[in-house]
BADRENVEX-852729 format. One record per atom (N, C-alpha, C): atom name; x, y, z; residue in one letter. Coordinates in Angstrom, 1 decimal, decimal comma. Example, Ala and Ser with C-alpha at 12.3 -4.5 7.8 and 13.67 -1.06 7.14 Angstrom:
! residues 2
atom;c1;c2;c3;type
N;13,2;-5,7;7,8;A
CA;12,3;-4,5;7,8;A
C;13,2;-3,3;7,8;A
N;12,8;-2,2;7,1;S
CA;13,7;-1,1;7,1;S
C;12,9;0,0;7,9;S
//
This chain:
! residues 185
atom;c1;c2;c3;type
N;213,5;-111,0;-124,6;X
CA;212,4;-111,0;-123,6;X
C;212,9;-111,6;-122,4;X
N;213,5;-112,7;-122,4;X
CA;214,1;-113,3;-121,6;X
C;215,0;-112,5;-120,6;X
N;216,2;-112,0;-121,0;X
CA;217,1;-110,8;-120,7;X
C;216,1;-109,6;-119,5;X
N;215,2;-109,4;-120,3;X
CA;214,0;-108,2;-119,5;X
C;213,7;-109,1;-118,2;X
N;213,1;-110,2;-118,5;X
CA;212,7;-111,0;-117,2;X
C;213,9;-111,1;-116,3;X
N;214,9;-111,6;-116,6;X
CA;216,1;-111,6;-116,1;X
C;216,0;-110,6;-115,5;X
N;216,2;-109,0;-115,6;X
CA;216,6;-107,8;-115,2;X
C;215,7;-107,3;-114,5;X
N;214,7;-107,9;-114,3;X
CA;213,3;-107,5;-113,4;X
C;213,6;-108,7;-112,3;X
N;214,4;-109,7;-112,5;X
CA;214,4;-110,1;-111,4;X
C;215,7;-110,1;-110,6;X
N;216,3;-109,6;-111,3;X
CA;217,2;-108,9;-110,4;X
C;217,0;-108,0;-109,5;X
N;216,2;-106,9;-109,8;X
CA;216,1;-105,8;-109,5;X
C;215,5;-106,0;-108,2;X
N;213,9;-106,4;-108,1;X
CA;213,1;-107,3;-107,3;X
C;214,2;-108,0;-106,1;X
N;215,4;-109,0;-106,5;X
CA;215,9;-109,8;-105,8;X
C;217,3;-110,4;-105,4;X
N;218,2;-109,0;-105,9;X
CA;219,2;-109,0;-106,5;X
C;220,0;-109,7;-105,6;X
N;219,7;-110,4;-103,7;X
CA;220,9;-111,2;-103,3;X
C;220,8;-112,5;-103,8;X
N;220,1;-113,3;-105,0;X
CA;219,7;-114,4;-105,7;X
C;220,7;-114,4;-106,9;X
N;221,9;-113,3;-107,2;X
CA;222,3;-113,1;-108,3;X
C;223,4;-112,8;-107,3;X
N;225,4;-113,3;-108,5;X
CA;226,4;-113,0;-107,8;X
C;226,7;-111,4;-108,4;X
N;227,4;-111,0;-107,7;X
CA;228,4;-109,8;-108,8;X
C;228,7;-109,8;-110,0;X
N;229,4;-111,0;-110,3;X
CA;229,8;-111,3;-111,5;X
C;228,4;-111,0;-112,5;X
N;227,5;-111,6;-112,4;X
CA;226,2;-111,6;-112,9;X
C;225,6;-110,4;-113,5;X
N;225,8;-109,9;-112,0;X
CA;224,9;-108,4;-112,3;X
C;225,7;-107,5;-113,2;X
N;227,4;-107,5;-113,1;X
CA;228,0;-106,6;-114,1;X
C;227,9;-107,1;-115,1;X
N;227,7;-108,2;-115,4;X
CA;227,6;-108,9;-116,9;X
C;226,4;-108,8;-117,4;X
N;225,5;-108,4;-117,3;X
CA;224,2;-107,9;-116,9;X
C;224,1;-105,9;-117,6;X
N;224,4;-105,6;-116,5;X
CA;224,5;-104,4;-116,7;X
C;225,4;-103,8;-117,6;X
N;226,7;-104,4;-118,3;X
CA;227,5;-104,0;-118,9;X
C;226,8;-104,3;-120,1;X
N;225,7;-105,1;-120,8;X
CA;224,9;-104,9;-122,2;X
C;224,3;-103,2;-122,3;X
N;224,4;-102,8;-123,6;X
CA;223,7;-100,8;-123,3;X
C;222,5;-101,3;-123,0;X
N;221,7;-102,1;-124,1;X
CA;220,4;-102,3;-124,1;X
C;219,6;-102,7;-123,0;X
N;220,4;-103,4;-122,0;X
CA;219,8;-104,1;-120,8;X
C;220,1;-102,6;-119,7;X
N;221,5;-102,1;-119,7;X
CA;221,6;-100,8;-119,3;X
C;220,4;-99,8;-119,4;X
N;220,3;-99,7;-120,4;X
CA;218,9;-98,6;-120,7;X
C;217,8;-99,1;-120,2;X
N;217,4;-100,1;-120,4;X
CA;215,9;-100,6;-119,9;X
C;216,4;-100,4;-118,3;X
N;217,2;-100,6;-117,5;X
CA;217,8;-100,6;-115,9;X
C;217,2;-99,1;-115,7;X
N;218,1;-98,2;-116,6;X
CA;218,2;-96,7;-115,9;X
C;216,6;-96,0;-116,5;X
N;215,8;-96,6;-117,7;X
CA;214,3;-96,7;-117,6;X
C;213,7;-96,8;-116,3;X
N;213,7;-97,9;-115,6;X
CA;212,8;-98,8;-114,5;X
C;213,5;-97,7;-113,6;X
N;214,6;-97,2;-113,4;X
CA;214,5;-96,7;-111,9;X
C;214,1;-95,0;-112,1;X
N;214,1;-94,5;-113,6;X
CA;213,2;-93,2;-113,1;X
C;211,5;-93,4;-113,4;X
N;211,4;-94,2;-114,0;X
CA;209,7;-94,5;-113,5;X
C;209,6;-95,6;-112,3;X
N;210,1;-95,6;-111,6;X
CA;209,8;-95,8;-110,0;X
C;210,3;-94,2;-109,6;X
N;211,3;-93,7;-109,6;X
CA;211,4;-92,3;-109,1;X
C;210,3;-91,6;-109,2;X
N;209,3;-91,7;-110,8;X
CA;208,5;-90,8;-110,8;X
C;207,1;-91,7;-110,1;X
N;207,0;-92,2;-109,7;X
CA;205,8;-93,2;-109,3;X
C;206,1;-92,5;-107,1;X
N;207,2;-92,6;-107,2;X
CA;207,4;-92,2;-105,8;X
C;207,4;-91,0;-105,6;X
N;207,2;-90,0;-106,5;X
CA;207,2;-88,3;-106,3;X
C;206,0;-88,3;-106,6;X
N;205,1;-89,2;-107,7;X
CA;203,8;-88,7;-107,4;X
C;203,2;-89,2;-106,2;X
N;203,4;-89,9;-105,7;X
CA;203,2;-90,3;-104,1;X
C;203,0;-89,8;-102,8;X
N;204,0;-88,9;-103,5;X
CA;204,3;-87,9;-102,1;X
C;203,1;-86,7;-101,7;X
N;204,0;-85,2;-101,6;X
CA;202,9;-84,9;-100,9;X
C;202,4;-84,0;-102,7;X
N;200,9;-83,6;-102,2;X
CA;200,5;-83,0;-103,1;X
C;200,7;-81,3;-103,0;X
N;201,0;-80,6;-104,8;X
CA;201,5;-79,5;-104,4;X
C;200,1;-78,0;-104,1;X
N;200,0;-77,3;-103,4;X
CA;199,1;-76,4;-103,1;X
C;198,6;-75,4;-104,4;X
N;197,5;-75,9;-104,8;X
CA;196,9;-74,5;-106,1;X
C;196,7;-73,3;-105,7;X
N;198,1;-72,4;-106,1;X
CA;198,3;-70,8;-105,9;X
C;197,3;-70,3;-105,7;X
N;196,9;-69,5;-104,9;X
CA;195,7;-68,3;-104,7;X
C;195,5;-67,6;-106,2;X
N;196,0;-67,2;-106,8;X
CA;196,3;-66,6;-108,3;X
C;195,4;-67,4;-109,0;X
N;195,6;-68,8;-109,1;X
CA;195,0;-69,5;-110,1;X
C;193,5;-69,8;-109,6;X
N;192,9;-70,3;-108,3;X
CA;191,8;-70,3;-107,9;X
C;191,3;-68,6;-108,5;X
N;191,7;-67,6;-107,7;X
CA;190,8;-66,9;-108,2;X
C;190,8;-66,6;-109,7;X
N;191,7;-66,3;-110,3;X
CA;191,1;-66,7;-112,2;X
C;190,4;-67,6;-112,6;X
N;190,3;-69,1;-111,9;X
CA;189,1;-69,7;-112,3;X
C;188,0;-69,3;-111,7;X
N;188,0;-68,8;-110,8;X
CA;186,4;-68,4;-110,2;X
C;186,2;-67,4;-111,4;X
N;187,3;-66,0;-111,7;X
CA;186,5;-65,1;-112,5;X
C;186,0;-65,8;-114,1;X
N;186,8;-66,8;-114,5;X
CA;186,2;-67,1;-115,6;X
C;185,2;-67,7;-115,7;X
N;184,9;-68,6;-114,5;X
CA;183,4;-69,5;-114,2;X
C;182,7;-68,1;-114,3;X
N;182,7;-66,6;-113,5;X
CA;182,0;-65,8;-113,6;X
C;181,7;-65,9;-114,8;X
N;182,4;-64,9;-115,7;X
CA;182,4;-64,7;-116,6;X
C;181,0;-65,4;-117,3;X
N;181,5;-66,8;-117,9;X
CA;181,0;-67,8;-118,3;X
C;179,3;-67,8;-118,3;X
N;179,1;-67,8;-116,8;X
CA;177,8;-67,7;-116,0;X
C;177,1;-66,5;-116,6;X
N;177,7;-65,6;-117,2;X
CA;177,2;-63,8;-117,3;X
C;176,9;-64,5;-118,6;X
N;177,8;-64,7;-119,6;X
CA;177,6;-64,5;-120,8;X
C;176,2;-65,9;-121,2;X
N;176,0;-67,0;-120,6;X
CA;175,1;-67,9;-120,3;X
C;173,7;-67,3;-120,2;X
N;173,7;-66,0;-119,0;X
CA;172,5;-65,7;-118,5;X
C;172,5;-64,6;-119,8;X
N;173,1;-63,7;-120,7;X
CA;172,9;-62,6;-121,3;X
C;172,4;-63,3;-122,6;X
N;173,0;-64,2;-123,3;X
CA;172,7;-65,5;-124,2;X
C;171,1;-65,7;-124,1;X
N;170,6;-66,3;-122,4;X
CA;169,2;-66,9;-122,6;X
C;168,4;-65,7;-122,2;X
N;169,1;-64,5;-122,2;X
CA;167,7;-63,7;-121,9;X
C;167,4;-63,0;-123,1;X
N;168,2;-62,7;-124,3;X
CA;168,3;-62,5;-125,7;X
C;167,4;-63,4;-126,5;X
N;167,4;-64,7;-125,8;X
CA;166,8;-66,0;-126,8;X
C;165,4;-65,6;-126,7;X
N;165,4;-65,2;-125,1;X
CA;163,8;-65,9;-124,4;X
C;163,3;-64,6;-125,2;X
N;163,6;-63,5;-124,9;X
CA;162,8;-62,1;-125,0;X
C;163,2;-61,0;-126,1;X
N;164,5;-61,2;-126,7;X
CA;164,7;-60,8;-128,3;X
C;165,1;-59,1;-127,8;X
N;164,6;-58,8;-129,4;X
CA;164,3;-57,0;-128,7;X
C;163,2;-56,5;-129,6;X
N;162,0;-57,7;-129,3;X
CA;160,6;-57,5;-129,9;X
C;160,6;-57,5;-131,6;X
N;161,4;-57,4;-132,0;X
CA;161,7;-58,5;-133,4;X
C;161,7;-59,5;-133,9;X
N;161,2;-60,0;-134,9;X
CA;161,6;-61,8;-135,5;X
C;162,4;-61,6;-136,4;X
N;163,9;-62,4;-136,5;X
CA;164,4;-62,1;-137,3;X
C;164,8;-63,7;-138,1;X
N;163,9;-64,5;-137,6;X
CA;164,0;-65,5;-138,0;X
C;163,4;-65,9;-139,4;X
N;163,9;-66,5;-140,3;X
CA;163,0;-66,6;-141,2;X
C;162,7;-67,5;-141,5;X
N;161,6;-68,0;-142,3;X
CA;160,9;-68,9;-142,4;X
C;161,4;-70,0;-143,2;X
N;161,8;-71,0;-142,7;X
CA;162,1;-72,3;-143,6;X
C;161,0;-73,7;-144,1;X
N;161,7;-74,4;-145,2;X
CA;160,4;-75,1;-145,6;X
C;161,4;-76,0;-145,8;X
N;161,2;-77,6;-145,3;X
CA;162,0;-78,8;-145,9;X
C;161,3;-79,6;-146,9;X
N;161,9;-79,6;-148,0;X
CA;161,8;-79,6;-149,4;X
C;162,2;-81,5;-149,8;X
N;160,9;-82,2;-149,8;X
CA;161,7;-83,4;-150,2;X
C;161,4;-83,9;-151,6;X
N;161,9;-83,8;-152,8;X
CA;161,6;-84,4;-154,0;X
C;161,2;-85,6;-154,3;X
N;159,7;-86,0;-154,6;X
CA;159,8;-87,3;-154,8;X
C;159,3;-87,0;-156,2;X
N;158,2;-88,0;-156,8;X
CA;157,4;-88,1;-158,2;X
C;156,5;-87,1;-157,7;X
N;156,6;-86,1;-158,1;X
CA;155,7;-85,1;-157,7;X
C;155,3;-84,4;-158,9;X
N;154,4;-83,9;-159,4;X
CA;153,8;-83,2;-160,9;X
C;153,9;-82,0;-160,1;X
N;154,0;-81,3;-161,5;X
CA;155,1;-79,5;-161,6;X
C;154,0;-78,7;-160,9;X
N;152,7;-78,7;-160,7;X
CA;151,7;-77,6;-160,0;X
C;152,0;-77,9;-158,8;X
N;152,2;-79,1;-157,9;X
CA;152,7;-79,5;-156,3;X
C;153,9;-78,4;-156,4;X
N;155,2;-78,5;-157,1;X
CA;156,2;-77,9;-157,1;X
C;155,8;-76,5;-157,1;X
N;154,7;-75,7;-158,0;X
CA;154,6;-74,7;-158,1;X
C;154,5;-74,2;-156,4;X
N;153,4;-74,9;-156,0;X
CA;152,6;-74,3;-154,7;X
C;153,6;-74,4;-153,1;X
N;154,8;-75,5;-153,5;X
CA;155,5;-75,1;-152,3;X
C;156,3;-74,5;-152,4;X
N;157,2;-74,1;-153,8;X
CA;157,5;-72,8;-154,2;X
C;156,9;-71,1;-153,8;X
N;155,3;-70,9;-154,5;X
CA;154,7;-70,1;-153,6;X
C;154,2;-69,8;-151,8;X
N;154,4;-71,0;-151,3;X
CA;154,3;-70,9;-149,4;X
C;155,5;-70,4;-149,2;X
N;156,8;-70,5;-149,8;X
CA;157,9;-70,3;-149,0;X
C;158,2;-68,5;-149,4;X
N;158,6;-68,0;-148,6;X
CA;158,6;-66,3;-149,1;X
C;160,0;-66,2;-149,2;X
N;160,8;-67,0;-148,9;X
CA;162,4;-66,6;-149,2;X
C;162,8;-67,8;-149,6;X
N;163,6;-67,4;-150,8;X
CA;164,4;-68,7;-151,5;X
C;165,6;-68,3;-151,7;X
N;166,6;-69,3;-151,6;X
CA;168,0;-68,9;-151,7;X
C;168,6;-69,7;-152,7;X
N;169,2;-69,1;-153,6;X
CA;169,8;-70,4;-155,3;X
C;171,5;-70,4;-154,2;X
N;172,0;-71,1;-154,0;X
CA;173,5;-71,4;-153,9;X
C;174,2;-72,5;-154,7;X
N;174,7;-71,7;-155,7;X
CA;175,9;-72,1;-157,3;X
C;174,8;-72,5;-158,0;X
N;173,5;-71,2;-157,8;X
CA;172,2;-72,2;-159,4;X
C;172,4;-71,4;-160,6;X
N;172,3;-72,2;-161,2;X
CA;172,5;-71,4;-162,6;X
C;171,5;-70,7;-163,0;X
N;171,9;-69,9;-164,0;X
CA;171,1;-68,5;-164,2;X
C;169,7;-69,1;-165,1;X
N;169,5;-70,1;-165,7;X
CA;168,7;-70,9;-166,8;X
C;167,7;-71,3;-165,4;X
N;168,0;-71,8;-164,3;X
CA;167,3;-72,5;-163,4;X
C;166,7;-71,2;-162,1;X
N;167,3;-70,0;-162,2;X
CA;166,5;-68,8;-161,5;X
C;165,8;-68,4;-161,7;X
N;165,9;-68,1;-163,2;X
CA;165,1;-67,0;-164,3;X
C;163,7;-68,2;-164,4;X
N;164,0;-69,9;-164,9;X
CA;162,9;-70,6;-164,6;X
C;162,0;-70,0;-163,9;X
N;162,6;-70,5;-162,6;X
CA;161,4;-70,3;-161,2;X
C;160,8;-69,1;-161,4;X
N;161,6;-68,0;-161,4;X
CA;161,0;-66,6;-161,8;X
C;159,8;-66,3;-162,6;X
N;160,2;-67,2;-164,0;X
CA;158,8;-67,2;-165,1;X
C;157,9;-68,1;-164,4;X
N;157,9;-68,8;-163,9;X
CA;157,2;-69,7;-163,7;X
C;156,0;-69,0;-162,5;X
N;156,8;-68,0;-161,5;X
CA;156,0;-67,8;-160,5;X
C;155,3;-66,5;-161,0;X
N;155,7;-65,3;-161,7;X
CA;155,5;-64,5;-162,0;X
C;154,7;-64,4;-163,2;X
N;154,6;-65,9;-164,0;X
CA;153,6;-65,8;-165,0;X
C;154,5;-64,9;-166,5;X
N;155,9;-65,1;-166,7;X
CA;156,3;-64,3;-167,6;X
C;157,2;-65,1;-168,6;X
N;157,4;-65,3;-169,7;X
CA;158,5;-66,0;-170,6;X
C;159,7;-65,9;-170,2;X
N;160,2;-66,3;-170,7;X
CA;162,7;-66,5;-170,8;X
C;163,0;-66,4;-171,9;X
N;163,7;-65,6;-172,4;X
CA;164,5;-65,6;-173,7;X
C;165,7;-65,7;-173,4;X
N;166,7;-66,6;-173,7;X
CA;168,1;-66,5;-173,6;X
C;169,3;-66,1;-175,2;X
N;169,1;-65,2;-174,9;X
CA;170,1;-64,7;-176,4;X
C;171,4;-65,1;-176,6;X
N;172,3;-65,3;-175,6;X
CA;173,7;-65,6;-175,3;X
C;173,5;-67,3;-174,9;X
N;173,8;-68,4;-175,2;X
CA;173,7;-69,5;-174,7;X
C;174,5;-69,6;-173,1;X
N;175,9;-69,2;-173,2;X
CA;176,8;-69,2;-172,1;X
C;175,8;-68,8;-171,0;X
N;175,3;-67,6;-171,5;X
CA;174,8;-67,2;-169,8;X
C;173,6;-68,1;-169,3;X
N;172,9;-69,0;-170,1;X
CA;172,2;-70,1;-169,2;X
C;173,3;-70,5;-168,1;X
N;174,4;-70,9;-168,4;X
CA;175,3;-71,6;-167,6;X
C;176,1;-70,5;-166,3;X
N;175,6;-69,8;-166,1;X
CA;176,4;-68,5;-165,1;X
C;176,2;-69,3;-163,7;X
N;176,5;-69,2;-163,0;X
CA;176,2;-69,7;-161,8;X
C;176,0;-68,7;-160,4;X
N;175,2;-68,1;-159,8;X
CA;174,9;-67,5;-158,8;X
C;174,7;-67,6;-157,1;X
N;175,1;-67,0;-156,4;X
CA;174,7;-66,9;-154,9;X
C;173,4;-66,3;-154,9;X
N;172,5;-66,2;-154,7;X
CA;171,5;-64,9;-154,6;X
C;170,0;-65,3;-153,6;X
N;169,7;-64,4;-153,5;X
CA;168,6;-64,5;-152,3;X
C;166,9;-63,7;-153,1;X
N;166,4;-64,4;-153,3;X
CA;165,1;-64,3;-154,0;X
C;163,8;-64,5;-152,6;X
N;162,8;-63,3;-152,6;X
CA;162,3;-62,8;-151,7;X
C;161,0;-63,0;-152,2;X
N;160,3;-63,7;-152,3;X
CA;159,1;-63,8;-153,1;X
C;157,6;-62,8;-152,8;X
N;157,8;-62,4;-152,2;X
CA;157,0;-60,4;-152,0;X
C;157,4;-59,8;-153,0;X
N;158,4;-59,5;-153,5;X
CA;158,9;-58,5;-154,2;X
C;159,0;-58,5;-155,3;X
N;158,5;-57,4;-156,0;X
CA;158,2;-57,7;-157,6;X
C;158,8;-57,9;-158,5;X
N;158,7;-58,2;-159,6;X
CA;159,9;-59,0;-160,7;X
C;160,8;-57,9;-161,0;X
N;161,0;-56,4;-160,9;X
CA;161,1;-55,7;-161,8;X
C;162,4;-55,3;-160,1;X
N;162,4;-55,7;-159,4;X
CA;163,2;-55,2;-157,9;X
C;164,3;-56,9;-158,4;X
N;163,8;-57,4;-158,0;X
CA;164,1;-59,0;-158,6;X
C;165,4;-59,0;-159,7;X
N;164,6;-58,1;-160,9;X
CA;165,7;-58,3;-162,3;X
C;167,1;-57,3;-161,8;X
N;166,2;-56,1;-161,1;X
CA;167,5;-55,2;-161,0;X
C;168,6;-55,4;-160,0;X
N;168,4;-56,3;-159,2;X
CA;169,4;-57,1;-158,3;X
C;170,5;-57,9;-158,8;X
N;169,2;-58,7;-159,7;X
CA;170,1;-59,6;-160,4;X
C;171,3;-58,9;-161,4;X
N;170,7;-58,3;-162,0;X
CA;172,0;-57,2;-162,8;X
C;172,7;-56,6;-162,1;X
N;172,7;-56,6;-160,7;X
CA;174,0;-56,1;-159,7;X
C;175,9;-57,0;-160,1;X
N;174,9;-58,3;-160,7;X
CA;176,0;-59,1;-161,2;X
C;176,9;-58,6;-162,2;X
N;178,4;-59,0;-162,0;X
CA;179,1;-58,5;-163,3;X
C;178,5;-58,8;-164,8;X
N;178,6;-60,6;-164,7;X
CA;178,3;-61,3;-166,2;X
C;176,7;-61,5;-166,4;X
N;176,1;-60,4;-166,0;X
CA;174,6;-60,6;-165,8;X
C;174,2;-59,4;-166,7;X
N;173,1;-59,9;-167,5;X
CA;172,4;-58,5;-167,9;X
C;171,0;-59,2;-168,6;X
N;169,9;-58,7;-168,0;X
CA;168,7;-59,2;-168,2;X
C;167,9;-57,8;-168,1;X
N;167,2;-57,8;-169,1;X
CA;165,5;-57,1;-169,4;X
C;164,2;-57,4;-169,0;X
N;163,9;-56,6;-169,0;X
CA;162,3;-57,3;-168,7;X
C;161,2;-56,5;-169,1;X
N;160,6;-57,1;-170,5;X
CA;159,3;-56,8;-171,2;X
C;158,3;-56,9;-170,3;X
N;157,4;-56,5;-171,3;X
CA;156,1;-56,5;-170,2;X
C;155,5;-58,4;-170,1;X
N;155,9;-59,1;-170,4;X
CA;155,6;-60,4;-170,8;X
C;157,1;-61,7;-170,9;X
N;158,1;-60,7;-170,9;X
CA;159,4;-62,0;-170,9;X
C;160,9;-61,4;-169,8;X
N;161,1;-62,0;-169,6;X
CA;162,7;-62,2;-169,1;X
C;163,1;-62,2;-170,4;X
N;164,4;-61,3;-170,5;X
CA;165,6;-61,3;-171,8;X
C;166,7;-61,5;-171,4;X
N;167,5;-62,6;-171,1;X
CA;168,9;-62,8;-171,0;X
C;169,5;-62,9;-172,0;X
N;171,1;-61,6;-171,7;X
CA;171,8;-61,4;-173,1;X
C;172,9;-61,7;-172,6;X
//
């Protein structure tokens, strides 16, 4: 560290130092390199200094068109938001918080919500809901397929029998429906 101070103050003051000095000095690499360091960051300190370079006509106007641009897709954006195309395609969500709640509470905000979505629910816990809302039994014949796991979108308008035949769109799916039970085989 010493050496660095040393060579900073040379640099700064170098008729305070003899010849002998300074080649003795400069002839270490390590003190060499830090020397030819310090004089291109002053080079570069004094080029940015100077004069500043002109932004090509080329590039202003591509920024202006992309600010266009920008501006268009902004205004096409909030006029879609504000005014649609007289459709709602939004659907209705419900925030769901579990506390000690008894199963008839659960039934009824189950029934408010008209779309439910199971993501990785198992087939034991859809077909539930299902009996439950629909007023019908579960029979599981096959144990494994309690454990199937599904993506699916449950529409609660639509009747059990639209419902089952969806669900059997599934490969490892195959379910019946009595006049009174769900049959999973």
């Amino acid at each position: 560290m010493k050496d660095i101070e040393k060579l900073l103050r040379m640099t700064e003051r170098p008729q305070d130092y003899s010849d002998e000095e300074i080649r003795q000095m400069m002839s270490d690499p390590d003190m060499r390199a830090y020397y030819e360091l310090m004089v291109d960051a002053e080079a570069g300190f004094a080029h940015k200094k100077g004069k500043k370079k002109p932004i090509p006509m080329i590039f202003k106007m591509a920024a202006m068109f992309i600010g266009l641009l920008l501006l268009s897709g902004i205004a096409f954006a909030t006029y879609h938001y504000a005014f649609g195309n007289g459709e709602r395609t939004d659907i209705p969500t419900q925030e769901t918080r579990i506390t000690n709640i008894d199963q008839q509470s659960l039934q009824q905000e189950t029934a408010s919500c008209s779309v439910r979505i199971f993501e990785n629910a198992e087939l034991q816990q859809i077909l539930q809901e299902l009996s439950e809302y629909y007023h019908v039994g579960v029979v599981f014949h096959n144990e494994k397929s309690r454990h199937i796991r599904l993506y699916t979108k449950w529409d609660t308008t639509s009747p059990l029998h639209l419902i089952i035949e969806r669900l059997n769109g599934f490969e490892k799916v195959s379910i019946h429906l009595t006049e009174n039970q769900i049959i999973a085989e």
